[in-house]
Structure formats: structure tokens, C-alpha cells
C-alpha positions as a printed Julia matrix, in Angstrom:
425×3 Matrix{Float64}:
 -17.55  -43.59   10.78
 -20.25  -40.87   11.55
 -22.9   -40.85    8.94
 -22.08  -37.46    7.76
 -20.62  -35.85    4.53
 -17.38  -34.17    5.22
 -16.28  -31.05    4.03
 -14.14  -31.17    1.13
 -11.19  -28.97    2.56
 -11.63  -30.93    5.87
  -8.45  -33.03    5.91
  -6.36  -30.78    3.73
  -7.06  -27.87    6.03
  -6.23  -30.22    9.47
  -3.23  -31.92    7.6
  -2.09  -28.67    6.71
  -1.63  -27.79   10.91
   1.19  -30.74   10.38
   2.73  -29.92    7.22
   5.82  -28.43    8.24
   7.19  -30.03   11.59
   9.95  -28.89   13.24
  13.9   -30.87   12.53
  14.81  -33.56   14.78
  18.75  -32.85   15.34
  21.08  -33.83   17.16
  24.46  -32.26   19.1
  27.07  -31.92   17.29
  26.28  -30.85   13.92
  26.12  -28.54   11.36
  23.06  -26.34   10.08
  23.59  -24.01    6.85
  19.77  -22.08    5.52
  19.82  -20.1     2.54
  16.52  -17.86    1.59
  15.83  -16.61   -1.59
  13.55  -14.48   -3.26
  12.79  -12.47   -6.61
  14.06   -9.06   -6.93
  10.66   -8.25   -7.86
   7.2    -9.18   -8.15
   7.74  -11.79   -5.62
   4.37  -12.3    -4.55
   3.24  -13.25   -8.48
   6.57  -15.3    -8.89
   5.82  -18.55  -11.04
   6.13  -20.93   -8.0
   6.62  -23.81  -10.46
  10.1   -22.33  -10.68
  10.78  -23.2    -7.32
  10.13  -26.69   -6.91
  12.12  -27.01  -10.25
  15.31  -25.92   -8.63
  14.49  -28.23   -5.84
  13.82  -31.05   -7.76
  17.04  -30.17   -9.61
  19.09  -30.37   -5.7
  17.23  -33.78   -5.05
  18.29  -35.27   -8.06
  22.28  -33.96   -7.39
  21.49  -36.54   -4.6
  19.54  -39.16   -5.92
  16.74  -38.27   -3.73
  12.9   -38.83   -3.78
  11.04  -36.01   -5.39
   8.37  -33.96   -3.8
   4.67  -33.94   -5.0
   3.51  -32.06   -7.54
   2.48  -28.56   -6.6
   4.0   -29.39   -3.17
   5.23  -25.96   -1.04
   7.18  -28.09    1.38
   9.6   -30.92    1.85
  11.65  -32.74    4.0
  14.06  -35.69    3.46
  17.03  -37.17    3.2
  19.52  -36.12    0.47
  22.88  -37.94    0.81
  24.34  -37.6     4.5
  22.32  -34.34    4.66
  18.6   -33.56    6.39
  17.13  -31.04    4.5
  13.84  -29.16    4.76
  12.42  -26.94    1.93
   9.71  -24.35    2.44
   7.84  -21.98   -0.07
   6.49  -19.09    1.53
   4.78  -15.77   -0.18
   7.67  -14.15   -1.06
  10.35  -16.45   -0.73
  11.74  -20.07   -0.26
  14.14  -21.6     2.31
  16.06  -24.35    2.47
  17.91  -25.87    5.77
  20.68  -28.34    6.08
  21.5   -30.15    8.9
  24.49  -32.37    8.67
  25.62  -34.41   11.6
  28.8   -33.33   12.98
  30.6   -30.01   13.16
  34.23  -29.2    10.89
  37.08  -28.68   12.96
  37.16  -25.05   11.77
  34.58  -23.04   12.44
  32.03  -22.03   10.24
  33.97  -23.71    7.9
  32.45  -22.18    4.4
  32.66  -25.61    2.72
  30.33  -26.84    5.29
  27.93  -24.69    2.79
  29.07  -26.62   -0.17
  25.69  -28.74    0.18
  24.25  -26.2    -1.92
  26.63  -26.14   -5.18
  27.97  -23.32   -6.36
  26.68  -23.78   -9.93
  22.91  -25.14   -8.46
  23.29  -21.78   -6.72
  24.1   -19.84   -9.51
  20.79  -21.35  -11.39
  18.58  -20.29   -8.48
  15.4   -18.35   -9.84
  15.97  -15.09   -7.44
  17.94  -13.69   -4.8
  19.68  -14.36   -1.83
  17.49  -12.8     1.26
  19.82  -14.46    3.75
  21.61  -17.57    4.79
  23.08  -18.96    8.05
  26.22  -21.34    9.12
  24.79  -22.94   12.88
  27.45  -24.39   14.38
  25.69  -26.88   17.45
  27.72  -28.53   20.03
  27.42  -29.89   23.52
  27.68  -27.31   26.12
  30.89  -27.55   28.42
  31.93  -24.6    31.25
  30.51  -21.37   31.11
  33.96  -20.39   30.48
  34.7   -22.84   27.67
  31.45  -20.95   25.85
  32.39  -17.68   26.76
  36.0   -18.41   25.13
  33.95  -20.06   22.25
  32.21  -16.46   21.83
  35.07  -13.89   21.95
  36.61  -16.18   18.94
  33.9   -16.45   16.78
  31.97  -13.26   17.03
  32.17   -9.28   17.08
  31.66   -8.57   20.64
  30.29   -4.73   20.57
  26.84   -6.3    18.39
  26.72   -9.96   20.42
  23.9   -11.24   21.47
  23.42  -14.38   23.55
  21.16  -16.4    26.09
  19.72  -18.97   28.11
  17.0   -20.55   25.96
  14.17  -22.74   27.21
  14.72  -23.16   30.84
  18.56  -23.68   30.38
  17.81  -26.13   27.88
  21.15  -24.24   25.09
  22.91  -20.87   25.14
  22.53  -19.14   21.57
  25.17  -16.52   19.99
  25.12  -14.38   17.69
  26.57  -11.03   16.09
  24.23  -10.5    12.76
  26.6    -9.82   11.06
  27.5   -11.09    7.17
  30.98  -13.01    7.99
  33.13  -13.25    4.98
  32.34  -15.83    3.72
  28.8   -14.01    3.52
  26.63  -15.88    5.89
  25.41  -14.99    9.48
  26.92  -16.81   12.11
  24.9   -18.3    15.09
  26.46  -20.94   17.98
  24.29  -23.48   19.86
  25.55  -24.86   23.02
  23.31  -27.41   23.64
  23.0   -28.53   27.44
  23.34  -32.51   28.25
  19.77  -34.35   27.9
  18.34  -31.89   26.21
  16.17  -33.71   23.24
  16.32  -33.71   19.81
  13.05  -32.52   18.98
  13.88  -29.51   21.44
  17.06  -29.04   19.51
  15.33  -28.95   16.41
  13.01  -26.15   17.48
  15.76  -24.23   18.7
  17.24  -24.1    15.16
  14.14  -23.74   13.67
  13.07  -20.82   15.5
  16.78  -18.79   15.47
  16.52  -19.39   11.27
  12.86  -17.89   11.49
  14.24  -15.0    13.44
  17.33  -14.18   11.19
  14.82  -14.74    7.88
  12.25  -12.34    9.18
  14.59   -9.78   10.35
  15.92   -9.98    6.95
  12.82   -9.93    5.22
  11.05   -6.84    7.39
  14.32   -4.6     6.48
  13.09   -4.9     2.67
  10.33   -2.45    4.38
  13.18    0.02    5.86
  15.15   -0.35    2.68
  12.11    0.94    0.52
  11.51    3.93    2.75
  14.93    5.08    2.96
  13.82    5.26   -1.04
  11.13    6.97   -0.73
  11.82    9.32    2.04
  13.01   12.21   -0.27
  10.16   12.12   -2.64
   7.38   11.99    0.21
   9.59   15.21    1.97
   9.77   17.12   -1.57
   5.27   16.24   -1.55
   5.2    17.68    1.95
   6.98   20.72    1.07
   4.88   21.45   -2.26
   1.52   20.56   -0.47
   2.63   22.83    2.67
   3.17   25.56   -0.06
   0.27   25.5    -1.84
  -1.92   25.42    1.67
   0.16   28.51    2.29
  -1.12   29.83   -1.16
  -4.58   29.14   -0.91
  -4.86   30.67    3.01
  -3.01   34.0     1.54
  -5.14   34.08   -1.65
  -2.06   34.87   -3.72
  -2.97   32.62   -6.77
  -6.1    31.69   -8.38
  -8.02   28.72   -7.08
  -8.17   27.32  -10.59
  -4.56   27.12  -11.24
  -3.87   25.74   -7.88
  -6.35   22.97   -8.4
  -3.93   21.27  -11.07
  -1.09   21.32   -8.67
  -2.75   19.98   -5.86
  -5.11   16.97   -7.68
  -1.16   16.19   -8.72
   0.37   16.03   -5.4
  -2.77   13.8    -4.4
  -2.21   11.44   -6.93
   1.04   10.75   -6.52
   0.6    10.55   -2.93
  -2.15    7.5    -3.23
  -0.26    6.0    -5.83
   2.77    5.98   -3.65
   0.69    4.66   -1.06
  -0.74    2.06   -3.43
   2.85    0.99   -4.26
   3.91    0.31   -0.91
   0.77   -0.98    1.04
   2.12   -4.47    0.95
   5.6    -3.95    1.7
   4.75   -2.06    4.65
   1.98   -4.91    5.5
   4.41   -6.92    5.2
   7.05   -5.51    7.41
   4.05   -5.39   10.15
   3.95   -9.29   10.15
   7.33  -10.35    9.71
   8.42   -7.85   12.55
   5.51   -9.91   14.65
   6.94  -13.0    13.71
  10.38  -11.75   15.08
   9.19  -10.55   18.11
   6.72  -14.08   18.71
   9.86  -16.05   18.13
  12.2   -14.52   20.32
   9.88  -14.68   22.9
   9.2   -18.55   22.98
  12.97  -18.44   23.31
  11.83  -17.69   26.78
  15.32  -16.17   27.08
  17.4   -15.58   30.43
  20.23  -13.47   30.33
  23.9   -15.3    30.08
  27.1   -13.64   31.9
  24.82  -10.25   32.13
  25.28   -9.77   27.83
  22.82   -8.55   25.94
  20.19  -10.43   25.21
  18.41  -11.31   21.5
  15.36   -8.96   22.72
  17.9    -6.78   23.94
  19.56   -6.27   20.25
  16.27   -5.71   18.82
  15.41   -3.19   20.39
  18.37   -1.15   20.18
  19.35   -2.17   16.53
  16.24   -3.78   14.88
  13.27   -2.09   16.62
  14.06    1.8    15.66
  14.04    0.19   11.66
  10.13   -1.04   11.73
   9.83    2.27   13.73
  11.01    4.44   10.53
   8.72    2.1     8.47
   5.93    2.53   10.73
   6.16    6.24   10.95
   6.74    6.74    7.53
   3.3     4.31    6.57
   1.81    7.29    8.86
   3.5     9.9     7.34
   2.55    9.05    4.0
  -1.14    8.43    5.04
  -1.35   11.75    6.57
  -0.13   13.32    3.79
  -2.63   11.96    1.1
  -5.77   12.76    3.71
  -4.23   16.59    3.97
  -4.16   16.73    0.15
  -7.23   15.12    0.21
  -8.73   17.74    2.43
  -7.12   20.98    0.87
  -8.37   19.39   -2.86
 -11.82   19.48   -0.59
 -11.24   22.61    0.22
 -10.25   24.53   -3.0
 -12.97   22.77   -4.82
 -15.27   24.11   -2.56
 -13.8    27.91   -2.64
 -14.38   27.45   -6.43
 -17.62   26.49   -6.48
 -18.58   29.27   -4.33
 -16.7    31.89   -6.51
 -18.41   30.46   -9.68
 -21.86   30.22   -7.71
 -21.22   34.4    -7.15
 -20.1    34.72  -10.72
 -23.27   32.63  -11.4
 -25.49   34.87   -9.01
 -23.86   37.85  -11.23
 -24.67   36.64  -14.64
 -28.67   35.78  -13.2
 -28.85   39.56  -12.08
 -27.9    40.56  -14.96
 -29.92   38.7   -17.33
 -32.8    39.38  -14.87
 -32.03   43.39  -15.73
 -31.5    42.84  -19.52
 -34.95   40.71  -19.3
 -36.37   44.0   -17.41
 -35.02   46.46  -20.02
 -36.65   44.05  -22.97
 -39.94   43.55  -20.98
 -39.88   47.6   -21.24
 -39.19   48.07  -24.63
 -41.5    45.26  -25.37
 -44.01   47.27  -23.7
 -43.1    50.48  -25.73
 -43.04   49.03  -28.88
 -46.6    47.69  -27.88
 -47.52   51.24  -27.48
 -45.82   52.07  -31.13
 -48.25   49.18  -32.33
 -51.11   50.69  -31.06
 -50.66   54.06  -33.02
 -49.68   52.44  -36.08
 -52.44   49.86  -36.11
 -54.97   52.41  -35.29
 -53.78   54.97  -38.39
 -54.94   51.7   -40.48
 -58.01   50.96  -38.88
 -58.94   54.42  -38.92
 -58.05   54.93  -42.58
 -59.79   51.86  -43.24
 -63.16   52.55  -40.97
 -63.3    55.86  -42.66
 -63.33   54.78  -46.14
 -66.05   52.63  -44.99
 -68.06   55.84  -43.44
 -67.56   57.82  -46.26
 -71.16   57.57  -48.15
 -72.31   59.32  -45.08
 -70.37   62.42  -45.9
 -73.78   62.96  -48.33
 -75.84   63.79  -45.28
 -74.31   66.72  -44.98
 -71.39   65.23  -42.54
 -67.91   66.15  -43.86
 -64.57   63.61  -43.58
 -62.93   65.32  -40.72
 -65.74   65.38  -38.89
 -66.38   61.81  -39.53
 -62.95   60.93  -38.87
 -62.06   62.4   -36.0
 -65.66   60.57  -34.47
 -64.05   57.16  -35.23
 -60.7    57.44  -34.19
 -61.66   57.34  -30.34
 -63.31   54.06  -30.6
 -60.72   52.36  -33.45
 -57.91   53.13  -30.59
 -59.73   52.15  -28.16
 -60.77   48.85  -29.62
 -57.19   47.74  -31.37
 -55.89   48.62  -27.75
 -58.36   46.02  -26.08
 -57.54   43.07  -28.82
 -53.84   43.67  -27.83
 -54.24   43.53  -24.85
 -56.35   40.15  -25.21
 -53.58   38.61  -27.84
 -51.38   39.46  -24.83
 -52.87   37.9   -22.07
 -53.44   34.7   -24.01
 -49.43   34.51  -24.99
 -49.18   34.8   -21.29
């Protein structure tokens, strides 16, 4: 051993590369998948839940239970393989059960899943699959096979691995309420390859499945986000005309751009998640490394006719509904701004006016400093004459002597105004 402390999330994080293998199968036999999930809140789902019902499946069985906390399994359960898998929004489980019923896609063949343990589940039913996998005879013995067990205007079908099977299917919910897909598995092909076939044609239909919860929620929402565009489009019209006032528009418009982020908000991980599982349906169907069988169409083929214009719609409405919050975003920048600049005139008004009502009292300030003046004066000059008056017995008389001192009292209560003034100032 190297002398060196490991990290502790070393093994878990390498062990968990190996955690889910692929089946090991073998031709014939029969594979049923169910995957379920919550109506809602998925993501926050109490997972503990889960491995309940499993537990409650194993022990139909008498089978081994799974660790604690465990989010997968694999093991025997009666004459039954089965696999379990938690995942973020949902859980799988796939049966493979050697040998195939003499009728096809026999429903009982799904019986391995009880009707009542069903009924018990803790969600929904996302999807679930009846496999039927046999050993490839003449192309025309498949091609027979085909035109009995599936709807041939939505078939699709190839050449898998180098040759290795030729996979069917029509999508479509038989009565019995599953999808239908047909393996014909060429001679000498191994099991391990067998298994991955499965594995990867259940991944497809599950992810399919799951991404159309995206299209689903925009076919919701696609009336409310085209009544938003037509208000926002209305009030831009408003505000370019100038036929309402920018502060009763604001209201509308901070309204429009709230719901529009909150709708955003709401749907950010279901269109996320659409993004990835449509990657993961593309990525599988391409290790398929498919070749075309009897010139049919093709599993890439039916995606993009039926599947791909779906994300498309989901894509293009994720952009729609972005471009619709930054617009509102914009014209709320906008309107603010053409308020603030008619309240920074009405502002600009108001100054000029107080600056001419500050003129007028400066003025009258100034006249009733004049008025002070006089008034002052009459005092002081009452006041210096009384003072002055013993000299009226030199022969000077009280007009005389008053109208000497009045010149010099004005002048000199003028001056200490003037003083008290400038210090104030």
C-alpha cells in the first residue's frame, strides 16, 4: 500500500463508475420495465418511500433486501432478474424472465409486478415496456413478426451493433397499456451484448417519456406567455405614442415582468431537464450504431420526424419566454427612465421657482430694511434731541437743533445695519 492518506470519497466515488452494470440476458426471454414518478415535487420526493415499495416486491419473493439508503439493486427474485434504479425524478424497475409466452406480449407476462403492489406504488406511472427477445430467423420470418405485432405507418426498426439484433418498435401504448419493442437477436451474439441492447432501448423509451413532461408543460403555458406578449407589445405601443401617463403604465408593466420571471422561475428545471433527457435519447440511439433494415425507418429516423419537433417547441418556447422577460425588463428600464426625467423637469421647475420667490423675499427683505432705517432713525433722532436740548439756552432753537442731527443719526443707524447685516451673512 502507498504510504498516503486517501481521500474519503475515493472508493465511493470509483465504486460508484460500477454501480449499475448492464443485465446479462439471454435469447429467448421476456423483459417488462415500469417507471414511476410523483405527480409533483419529484425532485424533493422522500426517497425513503421508494426503497420501501421495493423492499415490499423483494419480500413478495423472499428475496435479499437492499442496503440501507441504497439507490440501486439487482438480484434475483423468484424465476425473475430484476434491476431497480432511483434516479432524480423517478425510479425504474426491469424484469427479465427467461423465456418468451406463446402469445405475444402476453399482459400476464407483466404480472411480476402485482396488481395490488402496483396499486401501493408512491407515484405515477411515467412508462413501462413488454420486450419480447428471440433468436433471429429469415429476414422474412422478422418482417412477418413485425406486420403482426406493430402499427406499421409509426414503425421503427434496425440493425443494431454491427448486425449483432434487429429492434422494433411502434411507441405506441398497446392495450394492455405498455409500449411494445421486439429483439431479434442474431446467433452468437453474447449475453452481456444482449443485455446492453435492452438496457439502452428501456433508457430510450424512459427518456423520451420523461423529456415530453417538458412539451406537456408548455403546451400549458403557451396561452398565458401569448396573452404576456400581447399586453407587453401594447403597452410598448403606449409608451412610444405617449397616450398614457408613464406612472400608470409603470404598474402594468413591473406586473407583466413579474409574472414573466416567475414563470420562468417555475419552469427552469423542467426545461433543464428536457435538455438532458433529450441528450440522453439522442447518445443512446446513437451507440445503437444503427443500419437501416428492409429500407424502414430507422429509430433516429422517428425522432426526428415525431420526437425532435417536441424538444423543438420546448426549446423555442424556453427562448420565447426569456426574451420576453429581458423586453419587459428593458421597457420597465425604459419608462423608469422617462419618469425620472419628467420629475427631474418638474424638479428643475419647482428650483426656478423657489429661486424667484427667494428673489422676490431677498427684495422685500431689502425694502423693509429701508422701512427700518426711517423708523429707527425717528427714535434715535427723538432720542438724540432730547439729549441736545439744554443747548436750546444758547440761543439755538429745537428745529434748528433737530434738523442738525438727523443727517448724522440716519446716517449712522444706516452703517450699524448694514454691519448687523454683513455679519448674519
Amino acid at each position: 500500500m502507498t504510504p498516503i492518506d486517501d481521500h474519503p470519497l475515493r472508493y465511493a466515488l470509483a465504486n460508484e463508475l460500477h454501480a449499475r452494470p448492464f443485465p446479462v440476458a439471454s435469447t429467448p426471454c421476456t423483459v417488462v420495465f415500469l417507471a414511476i414518478k410523483k405527480p409533483v415535487a419529484a425532485v424533493a420526493r422522500d426517497r425513503d418511500e421508494d426503497l420501501a415499495h421495493l423492499i415490499d416486491l423483494l419480500d413478495r419473493h423472499g428475496a435479499q433486501h437492499p442496503q440501507p439508503q441504497a439507490t440501486h439493486y439487482a438480484g434475483q427474485i423468484g424465476r425473475h432478474w430484476l434491476k431497480w434504479e432511483q434516479h432524480t425524478e423517478f425510479v425504474t424497475y426491469t424484469a427479465i424472465t427467461p423465456n418468451v409466452s406463446d402469445r405475444p406480449f402476453n399482459p400476464a407476462d407483466f404480472e411480476v409486478f402485482p396488481p395490488d403492489w402496483l396499486m401501493a406504488s408512491p407515484g405515477q406511472r411515467v412508462t413501462s415496456v413488454m420486450m419480447r427477445v428471440v433468436t433471429r430467423g429469415q429476414d422474412d420470418t422478422v418482417k412477418s413478426s413485425l406486420a403482426n405485432w406493430f402499427e406499421p405507418e409509426s414503425l421503427a426498426v434496425a440493425r443494431v451493433l454491427d448486425d449483432a439484433a434487429v429492434c422494433a418498435s411502434d411507441f405506441r401504448i398497446d392495450p394492455a397499456g405498455h409500449m411494445r419493442f421486439a429483439m431479434f437477436v442474431a446467433k452468437g451474439t453474447g449475453q452481456r451484448r444482449i443485455g446492453r441492447i435492452i438496457q439502452r432501448l428501456c433508457e430510450i423509451e424512459t427518456y423520451k417519456a420523461m423529456s415530453m413532461l417538458g412539451f406537456a408543460r408548455v403546451k400549458q403555458l403557451t396561452p398565458r406567455i401569448g396573452e404576456l406578449d400581447g399586453k407587453l407589445t401594447e403597452l410598448m405601443g403606449q409608451m412610444t405614442d405617449n397616450a398614457a401617463n408613464p406612472d400608470a403604465l409603470l404598474p402594468d408593466l413591473l406586473s407583466i415582468s413579474t409574472e414573466l420571471e416567475t414563470l420562468s422561475a417555475r419552469c427552469s428545471f423542467r426545461f433543464g431537464a428536457t435538455g438532458a433527457y433529450e441528450a440522453i435519447v439522442n447518445q443512446r440511439i446513437e451507440v445503437l450504431r444503427e443500419e437501416r433494415f428492409e429500407g424502414r425507418q430507422s429509430f433516429a429516423d422517428f425522432m426526428m420526424r415525431r420526437y425532435d419537433p417536441a424538444i423543438r417547441t420546448v426549446k423555442s418556447t424556453e427562448y420565447r419566454l426569456q426574451a420576453l422577460s429581458d423586453r419587459a425588463i428593458r421597457a420597465g428600464e425604459l419608462l423608469r427612465t422617462r419618469v425620472d426625467v419628467e420629475r427631474s423637469a418638474q424638479n428643475q421647475a419647482l428650483l426656478e421657482s423657489m429661486d424667484r420667490r427667494a428673489d422676490m423675499a431677498l427684495r422685500l427683505q431689502h425694502t423693509v430694511e429701508g422701512l427700518s432705517v426711517v423708523a429707527i432713525s425717528y427714535y434715535a433722532v427723538s432720542l438724540v434731541s432730547y439729549l441736545l436740548y439744554p443747548l436750546t439756552k444758547a440761543g439755538i432753537s429745537k428745529g434748528m437743533l433737530t434738523a442738525a442731527v438727523t443727517i448724522p443719526v440716519v446716517l449712522m443707524v444706516w452703517i450699524a445695519i448694514r454691519q448687523i447685516r454683513k455679519r448674519l451673512e
